[in-house]
C-alpha positions, 0 to 999 in steps of 0.5 A, a space after each residue: 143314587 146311581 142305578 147300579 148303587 145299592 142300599 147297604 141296609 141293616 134289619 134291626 128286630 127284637 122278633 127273629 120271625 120278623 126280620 126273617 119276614 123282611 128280609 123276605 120283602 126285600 128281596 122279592 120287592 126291592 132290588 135296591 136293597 142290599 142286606 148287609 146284615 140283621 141284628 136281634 138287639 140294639 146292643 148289636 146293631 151300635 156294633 154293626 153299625 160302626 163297623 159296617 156304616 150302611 146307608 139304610 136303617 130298618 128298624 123296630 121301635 119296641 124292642 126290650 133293653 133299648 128300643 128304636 128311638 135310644 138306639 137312634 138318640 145314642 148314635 146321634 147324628 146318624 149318617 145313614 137314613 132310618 125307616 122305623 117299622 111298628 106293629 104300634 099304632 098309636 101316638 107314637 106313629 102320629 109323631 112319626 107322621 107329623 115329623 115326616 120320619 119314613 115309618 111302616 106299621 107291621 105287617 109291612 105290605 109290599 107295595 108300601 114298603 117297595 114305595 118307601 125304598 125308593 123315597 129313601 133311595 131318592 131322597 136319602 133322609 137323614 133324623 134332624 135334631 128337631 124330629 129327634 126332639 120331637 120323638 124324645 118329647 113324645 117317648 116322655 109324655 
């Protein structure tokens, strides 16, 4: 990524409080970051997302109707780079782990958020069809 390029970021979170709280973050942490927007449903992100393409996804994985992971499994391939973000630790998180999917458990710290961003902004990650799989498998079990 250029110096001068921001990350086009999208918040996803069923919790208002919570995408506030990130926002926040972001801002005071991450200079790289720009926020294009912040959706309280699944169902609006999809909406968003293609309407607004950004490079960077940060988003629950608990949320009511459709969590994270369907929203992720419904757009996939996906061109832009998730960070999924979970008060949930338990094996999901291990097969975020595993898999190397960028995660963060709630409450997000600054200085591992702040990390996290610029391993994204370097690396850009894209989901592959293997760490999906891996997902959906661990989701069913």
């Amino acid at each position: 990524m250029k110096s001068n390029e921001q990350l086009k970021t999208l918040l996803v979170d069923d919790e208002k409080r919570s995408l506030e709280t990130m926002q926040w973050l972001l801002e005071e942490c991450c200079p790289d970051v720009e926020i294009i927007g912040m959706c309280e449903s699944a169902m609006k992100a999809i909406e968003f997302i293609n309407q607004h393409q950004p490079d960077l996804l940060i988003l629950d994985i608990a949320m009511p109707v459709m969590n994270g992971f369907d929203l992720i499994t419904r757009l996939f391939p996906v061109p832009f780079s998730v960070l999924f973000v979970t008060a949930h630790n338990g094996p999901i998180v291990r097969i975020l782990r595993k898999t190397g999917i960028p995660y963060l458990l709630k409450p997000v710290d600054d200085e591992e958020l702040s990390a996290m961003i610029d391993r994204i902004s370097q690396d850009r990650p894209l989901i592959t069809g293997e760490q999906l799989a891996a997902l959906s498998m661990g989701i069913d079990s």
